[in-house]
C-alpha positions as CSV (number, residue, x, y, z in Angstrom):
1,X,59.3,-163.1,248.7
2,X,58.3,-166.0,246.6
3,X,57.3,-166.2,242.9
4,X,53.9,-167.3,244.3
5,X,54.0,-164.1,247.0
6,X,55.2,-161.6,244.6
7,X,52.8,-162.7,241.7
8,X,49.8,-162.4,244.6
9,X,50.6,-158.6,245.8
10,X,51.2,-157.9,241.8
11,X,48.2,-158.8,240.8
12,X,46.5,-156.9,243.8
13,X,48.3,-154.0,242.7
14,X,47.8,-154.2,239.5
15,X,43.7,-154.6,239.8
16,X,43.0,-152.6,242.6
17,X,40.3,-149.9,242.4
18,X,39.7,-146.8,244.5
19,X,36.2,-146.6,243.0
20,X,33.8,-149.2,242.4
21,X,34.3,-152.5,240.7
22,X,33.1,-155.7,239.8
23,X,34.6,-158.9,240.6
24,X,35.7,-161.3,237.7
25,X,37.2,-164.3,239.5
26,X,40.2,-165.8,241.2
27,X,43.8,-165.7,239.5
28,X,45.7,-168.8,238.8
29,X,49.2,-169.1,239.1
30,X,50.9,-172.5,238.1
31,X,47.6,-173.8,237.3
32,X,46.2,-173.6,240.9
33,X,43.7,-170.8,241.7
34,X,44.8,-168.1,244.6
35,X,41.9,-167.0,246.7
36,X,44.3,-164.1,248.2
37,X,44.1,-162.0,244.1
38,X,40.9,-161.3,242.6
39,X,40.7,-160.3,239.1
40,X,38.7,-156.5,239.9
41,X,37.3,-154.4,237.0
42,X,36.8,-150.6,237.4
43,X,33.5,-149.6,236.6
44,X,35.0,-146.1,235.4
45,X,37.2,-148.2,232.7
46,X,33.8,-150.3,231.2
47,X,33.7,-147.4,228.7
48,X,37.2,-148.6,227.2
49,X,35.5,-151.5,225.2
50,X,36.5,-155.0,225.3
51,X,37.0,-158.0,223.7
52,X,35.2,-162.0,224.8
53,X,37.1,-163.8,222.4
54,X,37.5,-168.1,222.7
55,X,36.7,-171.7,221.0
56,X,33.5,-172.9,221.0
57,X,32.5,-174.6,224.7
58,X,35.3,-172.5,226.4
59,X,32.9,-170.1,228.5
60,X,32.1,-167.5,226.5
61,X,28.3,-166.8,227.0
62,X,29.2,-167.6,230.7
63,X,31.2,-164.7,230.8
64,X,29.1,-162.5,229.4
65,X,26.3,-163.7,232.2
66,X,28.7,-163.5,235.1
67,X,29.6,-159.9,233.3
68,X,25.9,-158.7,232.8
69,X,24.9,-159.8,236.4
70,X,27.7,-157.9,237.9
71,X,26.6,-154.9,235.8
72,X,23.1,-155.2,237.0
73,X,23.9,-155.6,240.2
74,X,25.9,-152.0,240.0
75,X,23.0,-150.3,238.1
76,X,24.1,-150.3,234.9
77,X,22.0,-151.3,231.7
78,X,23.5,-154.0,229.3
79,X,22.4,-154.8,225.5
80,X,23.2,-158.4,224.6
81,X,22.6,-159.3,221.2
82,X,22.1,-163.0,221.5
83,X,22.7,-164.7,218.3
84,X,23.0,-168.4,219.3
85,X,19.8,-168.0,221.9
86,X,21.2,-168.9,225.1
87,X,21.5,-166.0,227.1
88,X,18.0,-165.8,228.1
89,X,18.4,-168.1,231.4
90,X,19.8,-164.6,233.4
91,X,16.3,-163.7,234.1
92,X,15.8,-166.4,236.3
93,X,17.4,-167.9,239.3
94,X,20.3,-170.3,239.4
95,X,20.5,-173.3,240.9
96,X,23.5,-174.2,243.7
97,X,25.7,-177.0,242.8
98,X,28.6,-178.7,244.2
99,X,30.9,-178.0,241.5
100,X,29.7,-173.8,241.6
101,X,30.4,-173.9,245.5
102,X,33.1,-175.7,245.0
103,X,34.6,-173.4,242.4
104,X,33.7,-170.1,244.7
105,X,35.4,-172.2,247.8
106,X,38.7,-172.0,245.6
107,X,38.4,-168.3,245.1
108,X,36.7,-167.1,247.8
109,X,34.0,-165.4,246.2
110,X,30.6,-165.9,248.3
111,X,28.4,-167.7,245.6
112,X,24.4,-166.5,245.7
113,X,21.5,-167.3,243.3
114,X,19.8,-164.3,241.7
115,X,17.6,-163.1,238.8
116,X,18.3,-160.1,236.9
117,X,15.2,-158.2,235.1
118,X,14.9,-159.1,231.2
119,X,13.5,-157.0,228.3
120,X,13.7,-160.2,225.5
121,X,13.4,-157.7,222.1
122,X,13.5,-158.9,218.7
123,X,14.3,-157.4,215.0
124,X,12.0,-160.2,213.5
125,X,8.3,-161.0,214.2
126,X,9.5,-163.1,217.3
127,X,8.2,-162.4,220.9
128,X,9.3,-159.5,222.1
129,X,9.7,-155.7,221.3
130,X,10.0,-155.0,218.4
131,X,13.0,-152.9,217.4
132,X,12.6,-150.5,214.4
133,X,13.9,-148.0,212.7
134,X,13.0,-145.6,209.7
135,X,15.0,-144.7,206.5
136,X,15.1,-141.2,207.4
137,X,16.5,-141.4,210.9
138,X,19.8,-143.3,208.9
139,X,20.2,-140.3,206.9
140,X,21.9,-140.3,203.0
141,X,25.4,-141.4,204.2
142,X,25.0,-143.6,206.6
143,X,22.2,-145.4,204.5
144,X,24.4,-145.4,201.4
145,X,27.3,-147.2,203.6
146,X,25.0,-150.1,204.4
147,X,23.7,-150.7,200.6
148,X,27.7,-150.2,199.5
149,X,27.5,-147.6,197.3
150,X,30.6,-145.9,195.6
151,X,30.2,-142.1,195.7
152,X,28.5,-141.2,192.3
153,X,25.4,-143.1,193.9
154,X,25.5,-141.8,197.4
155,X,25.5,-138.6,195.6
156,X,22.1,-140.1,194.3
157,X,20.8,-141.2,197.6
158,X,21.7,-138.0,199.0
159,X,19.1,-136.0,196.1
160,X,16.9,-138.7,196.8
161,X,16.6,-137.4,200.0
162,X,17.0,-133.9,199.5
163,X,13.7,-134.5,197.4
164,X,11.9,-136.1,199.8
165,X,12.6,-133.3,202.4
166,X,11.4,-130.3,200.2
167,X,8.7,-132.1,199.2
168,X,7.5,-133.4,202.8
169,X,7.6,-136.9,201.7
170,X,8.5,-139.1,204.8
171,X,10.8,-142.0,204.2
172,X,9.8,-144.6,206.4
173,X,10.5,-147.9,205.0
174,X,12.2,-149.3,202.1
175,X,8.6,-149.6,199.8
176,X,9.3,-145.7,200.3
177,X,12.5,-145.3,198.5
178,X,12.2,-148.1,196.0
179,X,8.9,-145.7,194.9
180,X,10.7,-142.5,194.7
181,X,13.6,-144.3,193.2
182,X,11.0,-145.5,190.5
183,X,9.7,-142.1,190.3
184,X,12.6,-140.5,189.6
185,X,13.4,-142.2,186.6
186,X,10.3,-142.6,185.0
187,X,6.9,-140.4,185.6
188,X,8.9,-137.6,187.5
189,X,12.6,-137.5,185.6
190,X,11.8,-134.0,184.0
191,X,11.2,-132.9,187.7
192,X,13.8,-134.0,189.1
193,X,16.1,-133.1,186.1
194,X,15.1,-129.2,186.0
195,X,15.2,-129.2,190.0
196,X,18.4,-131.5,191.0
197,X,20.1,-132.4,187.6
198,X,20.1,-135.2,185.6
199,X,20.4,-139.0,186.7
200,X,21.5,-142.2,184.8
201,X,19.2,-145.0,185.5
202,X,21.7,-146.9,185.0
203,X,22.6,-145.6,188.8
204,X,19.5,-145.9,190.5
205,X,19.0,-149.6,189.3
206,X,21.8,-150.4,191.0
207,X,20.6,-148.8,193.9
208,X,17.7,-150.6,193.4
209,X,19.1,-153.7,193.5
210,X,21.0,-153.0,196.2
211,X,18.0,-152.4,198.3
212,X,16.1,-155.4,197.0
213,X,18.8,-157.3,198.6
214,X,18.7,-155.9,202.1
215,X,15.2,-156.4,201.7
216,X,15.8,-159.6,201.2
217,X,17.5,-160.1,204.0
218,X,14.9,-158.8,206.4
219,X,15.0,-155.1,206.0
220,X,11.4,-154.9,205.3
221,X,11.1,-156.5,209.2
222,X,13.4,-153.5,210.2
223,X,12.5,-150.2,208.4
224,X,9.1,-149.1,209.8
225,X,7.7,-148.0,212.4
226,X,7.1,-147.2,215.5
227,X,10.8,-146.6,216.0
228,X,12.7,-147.7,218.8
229,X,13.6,-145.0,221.5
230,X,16.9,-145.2,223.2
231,X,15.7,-144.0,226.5
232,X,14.2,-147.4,226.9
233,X,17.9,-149.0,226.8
234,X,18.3,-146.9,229.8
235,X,15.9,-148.2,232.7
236,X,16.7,-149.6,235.7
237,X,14.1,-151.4,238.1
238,X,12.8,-151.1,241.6
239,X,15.7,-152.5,243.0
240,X,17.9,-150.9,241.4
241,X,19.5,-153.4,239.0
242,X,19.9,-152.5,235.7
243,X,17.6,-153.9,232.8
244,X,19.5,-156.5,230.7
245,X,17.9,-156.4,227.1
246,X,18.2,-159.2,225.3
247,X,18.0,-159.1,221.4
248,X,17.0,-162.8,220.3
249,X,19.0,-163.2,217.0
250,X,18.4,-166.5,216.5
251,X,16.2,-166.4,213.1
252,X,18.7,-163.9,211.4
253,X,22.3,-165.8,211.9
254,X,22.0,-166.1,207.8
255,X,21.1,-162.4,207.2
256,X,24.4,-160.7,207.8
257,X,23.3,-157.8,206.6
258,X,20.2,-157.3,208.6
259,X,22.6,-157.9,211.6
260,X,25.4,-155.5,210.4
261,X,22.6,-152.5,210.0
262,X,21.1,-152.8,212.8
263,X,24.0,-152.9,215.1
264,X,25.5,-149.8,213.4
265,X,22.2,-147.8,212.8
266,X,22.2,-148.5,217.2
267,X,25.6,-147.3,217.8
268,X,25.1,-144.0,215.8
269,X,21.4,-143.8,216.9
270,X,22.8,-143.6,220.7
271,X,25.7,-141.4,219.7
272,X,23.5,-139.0,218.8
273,X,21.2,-138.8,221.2
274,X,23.5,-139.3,224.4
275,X,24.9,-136.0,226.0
276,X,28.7,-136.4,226.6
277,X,29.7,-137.9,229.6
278,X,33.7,-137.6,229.9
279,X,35.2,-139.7,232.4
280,X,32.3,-141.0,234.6
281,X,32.6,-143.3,237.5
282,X,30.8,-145.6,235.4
283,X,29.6,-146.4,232.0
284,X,25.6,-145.9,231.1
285,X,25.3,-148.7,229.4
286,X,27.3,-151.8,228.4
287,X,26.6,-153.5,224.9
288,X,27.5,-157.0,224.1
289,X,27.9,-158.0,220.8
290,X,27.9,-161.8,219.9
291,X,29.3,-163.5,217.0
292,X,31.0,-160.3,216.0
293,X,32.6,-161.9,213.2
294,X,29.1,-161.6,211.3
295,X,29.2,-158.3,211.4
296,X,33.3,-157.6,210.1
297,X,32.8,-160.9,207.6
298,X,30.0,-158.7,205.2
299,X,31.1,-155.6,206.1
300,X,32.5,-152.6,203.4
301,X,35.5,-150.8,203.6
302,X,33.2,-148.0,204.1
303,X,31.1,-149.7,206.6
304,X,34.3,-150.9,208.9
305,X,35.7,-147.2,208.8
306,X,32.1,-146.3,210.1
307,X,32.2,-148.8,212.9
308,X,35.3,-148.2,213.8
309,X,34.7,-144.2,213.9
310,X,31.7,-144.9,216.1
311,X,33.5,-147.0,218.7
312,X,36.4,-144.7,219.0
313,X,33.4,-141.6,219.7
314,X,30.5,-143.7,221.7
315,X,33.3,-144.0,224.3
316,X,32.5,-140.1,225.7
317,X,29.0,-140.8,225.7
318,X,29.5,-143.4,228.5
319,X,28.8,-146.1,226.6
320,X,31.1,-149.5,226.3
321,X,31.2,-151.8,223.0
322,X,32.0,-156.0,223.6
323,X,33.0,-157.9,221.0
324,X,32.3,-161.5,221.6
325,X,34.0,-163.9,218.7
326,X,36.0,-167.3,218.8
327,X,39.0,-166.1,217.2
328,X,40.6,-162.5,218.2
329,X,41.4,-162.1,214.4
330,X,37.8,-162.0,213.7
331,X,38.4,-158.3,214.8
332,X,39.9,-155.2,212.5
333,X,42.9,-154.4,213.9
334,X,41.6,-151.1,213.8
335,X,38.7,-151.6,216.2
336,X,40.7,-154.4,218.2
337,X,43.7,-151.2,218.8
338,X,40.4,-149.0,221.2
339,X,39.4,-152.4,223.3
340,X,40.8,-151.8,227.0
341,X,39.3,-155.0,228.5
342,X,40.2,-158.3,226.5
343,X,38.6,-161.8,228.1
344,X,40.7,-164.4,226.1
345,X,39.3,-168.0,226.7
346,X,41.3,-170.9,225.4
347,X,41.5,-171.9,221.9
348,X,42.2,-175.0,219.7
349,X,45.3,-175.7,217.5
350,X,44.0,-178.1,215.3
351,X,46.1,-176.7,212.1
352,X,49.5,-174.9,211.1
353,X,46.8,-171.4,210.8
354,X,45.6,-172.4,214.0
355,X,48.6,-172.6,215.4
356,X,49.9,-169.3,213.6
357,X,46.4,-167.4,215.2
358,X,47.5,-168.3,218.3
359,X,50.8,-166.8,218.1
360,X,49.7,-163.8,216.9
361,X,46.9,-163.6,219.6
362,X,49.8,-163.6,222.0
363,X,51.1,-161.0,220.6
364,X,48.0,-159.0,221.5
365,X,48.5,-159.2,225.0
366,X,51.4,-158.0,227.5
367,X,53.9,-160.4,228.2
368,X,54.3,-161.8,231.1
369,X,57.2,-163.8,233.6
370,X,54.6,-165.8,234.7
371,X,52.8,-167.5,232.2
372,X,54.0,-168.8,228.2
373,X,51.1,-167.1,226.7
374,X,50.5,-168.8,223.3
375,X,51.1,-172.1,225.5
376,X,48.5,-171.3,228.0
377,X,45.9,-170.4,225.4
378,X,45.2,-174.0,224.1
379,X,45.7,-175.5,227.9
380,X,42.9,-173.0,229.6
381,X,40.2,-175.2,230.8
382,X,36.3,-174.7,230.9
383,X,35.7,-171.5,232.8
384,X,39.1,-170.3,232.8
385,X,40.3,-167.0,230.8
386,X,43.2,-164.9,230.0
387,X,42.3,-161.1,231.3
388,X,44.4,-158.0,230.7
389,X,42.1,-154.7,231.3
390,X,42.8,-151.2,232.2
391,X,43.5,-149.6,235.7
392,X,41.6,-146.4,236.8
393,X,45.0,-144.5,235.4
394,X,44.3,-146.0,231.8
395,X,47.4,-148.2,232.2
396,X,46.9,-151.9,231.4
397,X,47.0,-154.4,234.3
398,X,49.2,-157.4,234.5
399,X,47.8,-160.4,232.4
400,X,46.4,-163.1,234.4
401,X,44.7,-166.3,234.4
402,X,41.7,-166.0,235.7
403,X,39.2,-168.5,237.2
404,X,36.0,-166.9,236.3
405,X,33.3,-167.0,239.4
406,X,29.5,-169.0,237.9
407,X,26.7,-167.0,237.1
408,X,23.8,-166.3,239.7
409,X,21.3,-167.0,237.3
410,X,19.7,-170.2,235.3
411,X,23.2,-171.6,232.8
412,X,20.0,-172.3,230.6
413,X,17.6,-171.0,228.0
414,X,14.3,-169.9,228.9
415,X,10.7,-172.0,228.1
416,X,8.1,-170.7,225.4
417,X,5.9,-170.4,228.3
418,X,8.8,-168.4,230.3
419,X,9.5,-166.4,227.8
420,X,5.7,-165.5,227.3
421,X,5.0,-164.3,230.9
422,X,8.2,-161.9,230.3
423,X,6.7,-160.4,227.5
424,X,3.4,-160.8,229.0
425,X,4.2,-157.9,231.7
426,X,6.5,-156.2,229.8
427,X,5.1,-152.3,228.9
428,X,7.9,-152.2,226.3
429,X,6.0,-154.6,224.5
430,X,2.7,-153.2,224.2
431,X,4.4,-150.0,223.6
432,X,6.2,-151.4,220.4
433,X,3.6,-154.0,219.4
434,X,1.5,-151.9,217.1
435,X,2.6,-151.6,213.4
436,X,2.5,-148.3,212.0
437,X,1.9,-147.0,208.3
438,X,1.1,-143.5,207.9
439,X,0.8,-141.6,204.7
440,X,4.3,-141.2,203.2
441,X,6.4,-141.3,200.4
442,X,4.8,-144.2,198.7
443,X,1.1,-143.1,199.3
444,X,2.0,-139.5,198.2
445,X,3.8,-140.5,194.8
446,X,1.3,-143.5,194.5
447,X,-1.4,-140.5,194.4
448,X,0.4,-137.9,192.8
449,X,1.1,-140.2,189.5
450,X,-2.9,-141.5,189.2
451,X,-3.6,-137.7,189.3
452,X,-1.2,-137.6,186.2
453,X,-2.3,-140.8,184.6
454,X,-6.3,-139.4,185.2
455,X,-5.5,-136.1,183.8
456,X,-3.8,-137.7,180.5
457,X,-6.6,-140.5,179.8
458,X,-8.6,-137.5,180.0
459,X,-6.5,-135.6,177.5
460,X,-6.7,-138.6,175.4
461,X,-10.5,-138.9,175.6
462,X,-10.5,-134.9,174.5
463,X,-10.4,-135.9,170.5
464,X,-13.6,-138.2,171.0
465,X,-16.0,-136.0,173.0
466,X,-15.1,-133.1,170.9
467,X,-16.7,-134.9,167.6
468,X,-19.5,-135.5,170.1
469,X,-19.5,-131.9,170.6
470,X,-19.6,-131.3,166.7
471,X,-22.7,-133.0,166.6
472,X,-24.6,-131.2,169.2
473,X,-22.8,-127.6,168.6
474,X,-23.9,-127.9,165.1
475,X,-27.3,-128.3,166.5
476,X,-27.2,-125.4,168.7
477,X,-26.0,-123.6,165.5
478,X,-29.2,-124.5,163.5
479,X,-31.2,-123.5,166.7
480,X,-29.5,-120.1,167.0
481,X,-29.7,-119.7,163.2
482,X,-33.8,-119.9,163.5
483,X,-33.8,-117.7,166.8
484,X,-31.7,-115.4,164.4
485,X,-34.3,-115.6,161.5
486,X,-37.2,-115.0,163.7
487,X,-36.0,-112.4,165.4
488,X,-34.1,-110.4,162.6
489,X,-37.0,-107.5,163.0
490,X,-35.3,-107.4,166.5
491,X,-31.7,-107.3,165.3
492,X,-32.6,-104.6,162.6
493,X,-34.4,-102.4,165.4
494,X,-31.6,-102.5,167.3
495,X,-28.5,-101.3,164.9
496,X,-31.2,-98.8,163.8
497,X,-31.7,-97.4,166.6
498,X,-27.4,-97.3,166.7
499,X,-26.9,-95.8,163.7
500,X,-28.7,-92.8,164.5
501,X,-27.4,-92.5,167.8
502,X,-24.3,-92.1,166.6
503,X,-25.5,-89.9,163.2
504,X,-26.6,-87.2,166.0
């Protein structure tokens, strides 16, 4: 056989699937696409995480469409969190063109138009559901890795929420624990001290502040309620696609921190919940996460060992983690050692680091007698990608160039008015819509410390009404004093009539 024969049946080999699988595109050998090898996907390996990783204009976003759809198609729910606002076009119908058919001609992958049902969701006051969460559902740990605390003030958070519980004070939002953190070290510190132990306020303001700057940041968007049930990641429409929810990121690109606690309070929320799943024949639901660099740029030591805990355990719960970035190195090495499926689109070598991140990029991917990797990466065009993955067996496939097949739906961003009539049928909408703020710790400590401050302006009044009380005692005394003079025949009678009782 020929290099072109025997590359063909390897790559047939190498991506063949006994179960179910999706379709990537066509693989290219010598720069020419091969309509005999498809790039196939197991469905059973989506699970494995993966890795979308390429320069700016290189396909990216398109990937992640042609992925979604072909998700959709299978049943499977996907989470994309959109951060550049172009994603939103896959609820809508594409539009054929000669250089799509074209394309498909050279793969021989039938091309069709299609929409794919949307939930557009938002973490902001944009249109859409609103996602939420409360400060008790992150629990003292998990809250104290977001603000950054070292462990003398966790241990702090972790009383602070050991006194809300006993006390059945609700943490809801962050106005909730900035009040009980205020409490604590002011009109309730003897409380806490004789129930908990003592604790520096030099601590708690720097808890404080820390929370003032998530705040900033747009926590006070994000703690609240109603919170967001993950059931409603799960649905799947009459036809059987899977729902693709879309969070619109777009107003909080500079609020990495919003981003960051959002996405991990998500992961852990649906690690949780989610019964295990083992090795299914395919995942429950597929999360895209775009511009994953703003996460792992702002992120603690604490925080990364968090993420990267949760993405090696999420994987038995059915559930698969994509990291979408323009540079692999944007990734931990930690978290980029449990992707299975890595989409590499080309990148630029502008500079000596450029050119030293594409050799070590290389090195992240199995080497191969067809192709000069770190030479191929800057010579990919539009729509074409790198794709290594992982077989059925767990074994990774051959790498390949891949032609990547178009996306069935709109290449384009939804209109206001588009995106209007989604949310305008949506039920997860009017289901989220309404803001909630029921009595909790604020409104309990609010009330419990004007009870205090009542009862001590009353204690300080005390001194004043009691010379008032002088005045009108010693009136009751003169009154008594004449009752007493007037009736002393009445007295006398009485101890008489005593004192010879008792001389019997």
């Amino acid at each position: 056989m020929n290099k072109k024969d025997n590359f063909i049946q390897e790559i047939n080999n190498g991506y063949s699937s006994k179960g179910d699988s999706i379709i990537l595109g066509g693989a290219i050998l010598d720069g020419e696409p091969l309509a005999e090898a498809h790039v196939k996907i197991p469905l059973k390996t989506l699970n494995r995480h993966g890795l979308i990783a390429g320069a700016t204009g290189t396909g990216k976003t398109k990937t992640i469409q042609v992925f979604s759809e072909q998700l959709s198609n299978a049943g499977i729910p996907v989470l994309m969190m959109d951060i550049k606002g172009d994603f939103s076009g896959i609820a809508k119908e594409g539009k054929e063109e000669g250089f799509i058919t074209e394309r498909h001609s050279k793969i021989n992958i039938p091309y069709n138009i299609a929409a794919f049902p949307v939930e557009l969701m938002s973490l902001s006051k944009q249109n859409g559901v609103r996602l939420r969460a409360t400060v008790s559902e992150f629990g003292p740990v998990l809250f104290s890795r977001i603000l950054d605390l070292n462990d003398t003030q966790a241990g702090v958070v972790s009383v602070i929420f050991k006194y809300c519980d006993d006390n059945q004070m609700p943490l809801l939002d962050l106005k909730d624990i900035k009040k009980v953190i205020n409490f604590i070290t002011e009109e309730g510190k003897d409380e806490i001290t004789a129930s908990y132990g003592k604790i520096s306020t030099a601590t708690t303001g720097t808890i404080l502040r820390k929370i003032i700057e998530l705040e900033q940041q747009g926590g006070d968007l994000f703690f609240g309620e109603l919170s967001f049930e993950i059931d409603d990641l799960m649905r799947i429409d009459e036809n059987g696609k899977g729902y693709v929810n879309i969070i619109r990121l777009t107003d909080i690109q500079d609020k990495p921190k919003l981003f960051s606690t959002f996405m991990l309070s998500l992961l852990a929320e649906i690690y949780q919940q989610m019964p295990e799943k083992g090795d299914a024949d395919q995942p429950e639901l597929v999360i895209f996460i775009d511009e994953a660099h703003l996460i792992f740029n702002e992120a603690s030591k604490a925080l990364l060992e968090q993420i990267e805990t949760i993405v090696k355990l999420i994987r038995s719960k059915g559930v698969g983690v994509y990291f979408v970035t323009q540079n692999p190195m944007d990734v931990p090495s930690g978290v980029l050692a449990q992707l299975g499926l890595k989409i590499q689109h080309a990148l630029r070598a502008f500079t000596a680091n450029d050119r030293q991140a594409i050799k070590k990029t290389a090195d992240n991917y199995p080497t191969s007698v067809y192709y000069k990797t770190d030479e191929l990466l800057t010579n990919l065009g539009i729509g074409e990608a790198l794709v290594t993955a992982l077989n059925e067996k767990g074994i990774p496939t051959p790498l390949v160039a891949t032609m990547m097949r178009a996306p069935m739906s709109r290449m384009d961003v939804l209109s206001a008015d588009e995106i209007e009539a989604i949310n305008n049928k949506s039920k997860l909408v009017k289901k989220y819509s309404e803001e909630m703020d029921r009595e909790s710790a604020y409104e309990i400590l609010t009330k419990k410390i004007q009870s205090s401050n009542q009862a001590a302006e009353q204690e300080e009044q005390a001194p004043a009404s009691s010379s008032k009380s002088e005045q009108s005692t010693a009136s009751v005394v003169t009154k008594s004093v004449l009752k007493v003079v007037t009736s002393a025949t009445f007295i006398r009678g009485v101890f008489g009539v005593l004192s010879k009782i008792f001389k019997k």
